[in-house]
N, C-alpha and C positions, 0 to 999 in steps of 0.2 A: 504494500500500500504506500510506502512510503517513497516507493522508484516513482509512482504514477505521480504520485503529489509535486514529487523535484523534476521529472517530464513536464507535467501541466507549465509547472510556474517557470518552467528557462521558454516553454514555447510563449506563450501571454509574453515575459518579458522582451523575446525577440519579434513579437507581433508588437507590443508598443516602439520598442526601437525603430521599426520599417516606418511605422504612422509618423513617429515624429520626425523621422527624416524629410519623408516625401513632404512633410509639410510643410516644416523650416525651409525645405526647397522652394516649394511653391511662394510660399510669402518673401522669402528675397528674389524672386524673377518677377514680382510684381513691378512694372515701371512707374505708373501711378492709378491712383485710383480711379479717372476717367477712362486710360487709354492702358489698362493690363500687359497689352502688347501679344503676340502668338504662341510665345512659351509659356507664360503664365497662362493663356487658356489651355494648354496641352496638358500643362501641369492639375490647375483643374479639375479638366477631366477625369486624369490619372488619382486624382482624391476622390473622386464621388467612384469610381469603378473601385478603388481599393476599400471603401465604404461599404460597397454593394459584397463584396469579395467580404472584408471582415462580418457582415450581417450574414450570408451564405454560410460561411462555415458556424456562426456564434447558433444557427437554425438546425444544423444539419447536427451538432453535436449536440443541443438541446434533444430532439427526438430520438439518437440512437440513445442517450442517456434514458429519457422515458421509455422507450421500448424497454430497455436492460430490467430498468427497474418494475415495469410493468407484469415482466417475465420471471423475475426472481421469486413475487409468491402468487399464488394461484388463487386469491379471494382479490388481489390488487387487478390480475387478470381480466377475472371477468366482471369485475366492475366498470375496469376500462371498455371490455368489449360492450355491454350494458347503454354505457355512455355516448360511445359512437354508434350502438344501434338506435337508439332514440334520437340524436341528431341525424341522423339518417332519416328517420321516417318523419321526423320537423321537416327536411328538406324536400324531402317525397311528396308531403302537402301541400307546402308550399308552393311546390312546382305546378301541383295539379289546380291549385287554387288562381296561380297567377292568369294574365293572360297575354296572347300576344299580338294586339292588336297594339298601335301604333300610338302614342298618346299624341295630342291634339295641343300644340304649345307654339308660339311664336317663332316663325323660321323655321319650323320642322321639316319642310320640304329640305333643305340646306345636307341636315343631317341623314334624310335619306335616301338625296340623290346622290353623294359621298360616299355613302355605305357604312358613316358612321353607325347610325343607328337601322338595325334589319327586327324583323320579328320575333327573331331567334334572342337576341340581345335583348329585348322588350320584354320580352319572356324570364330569362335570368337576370334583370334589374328587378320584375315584381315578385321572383323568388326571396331575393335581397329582402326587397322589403317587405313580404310578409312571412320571412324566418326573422325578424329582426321583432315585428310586431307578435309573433308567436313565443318568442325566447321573453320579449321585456312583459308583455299578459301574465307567462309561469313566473316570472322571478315575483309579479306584481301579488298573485295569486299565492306565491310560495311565504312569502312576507305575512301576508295576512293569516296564512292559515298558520304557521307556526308562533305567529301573537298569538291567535287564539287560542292554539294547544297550552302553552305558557300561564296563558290568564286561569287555563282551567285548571296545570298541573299544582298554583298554588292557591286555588282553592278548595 
């Protein structure tokens, strides 16, 4: 346990060293604050991808870390699967509840002679938002009902 501990913390340490490099770089290739100049946008760039790069990996270790742990006891297991099968069947709903007909808003034409916005996309925006109004109802509903249980367990 103690190899993994001194691993984790020389890697963190040599991921904070690259961060503060590229970025001490980037802030002195800045020319000015109007006019950045073509290395400092390159540099930039090179921050927001190394950004995207540090968030990738801080996501990918987060989930094989839950799987691990998820997997080590068998009541943690299927709680989890439990978890993901009822958000699953919120989404299932959802989906069936949305619809995909085109909403009716200012310039809409714009968005989908473009192909921003299609049916399809229509469709998983009012998934969006009725797992969002499904999830915040239960939390609303789960609030209330556990006051209640509460009031009643002390009296």
């Amino acid at each position: 346990m103690e190899k993994i501990r001194k691993f984790t913390t020389i890697i963190l340490w040599v991921l904070m060293v690259i961060s503060l490099v590229v970025f001490v770089y980037m802030f002195v290739s800045i020319d000015s604050e109007s006019n950045p100049g073509e290395k400092a946008r390159n540099l930039i760039a090179l921050n927001i991808n190394w950004a995207i790069v540090l968030f990738a990996i801080a996501a990918v270790v987060a989930i094989i870390f839950a799987i691990f742990q998820m997997f080590s006891e068998k009541a943690k297991a299927l709680q989890a699967l439990l978890i993901l099968v009822i958000f699953a069947a919120v989404i299932g709903i959802a989906y069936m509840l949305a619809s995909s007909e085109i909403p009716q808003f200012f310039n809409v034409e714009k968005f989908v002679s473009d192909g921003t916005l299609t049916t399809s996309k229509s469709r998983w925006i009012g998934t969006g938002l009725y797992t969002t109004y499904i999830l915040f109802g239960g939390a609303f509903l789960s609030i209330i009902g556990f006051g209640a249980i509460s009031i009643f367990k002390r009296s």
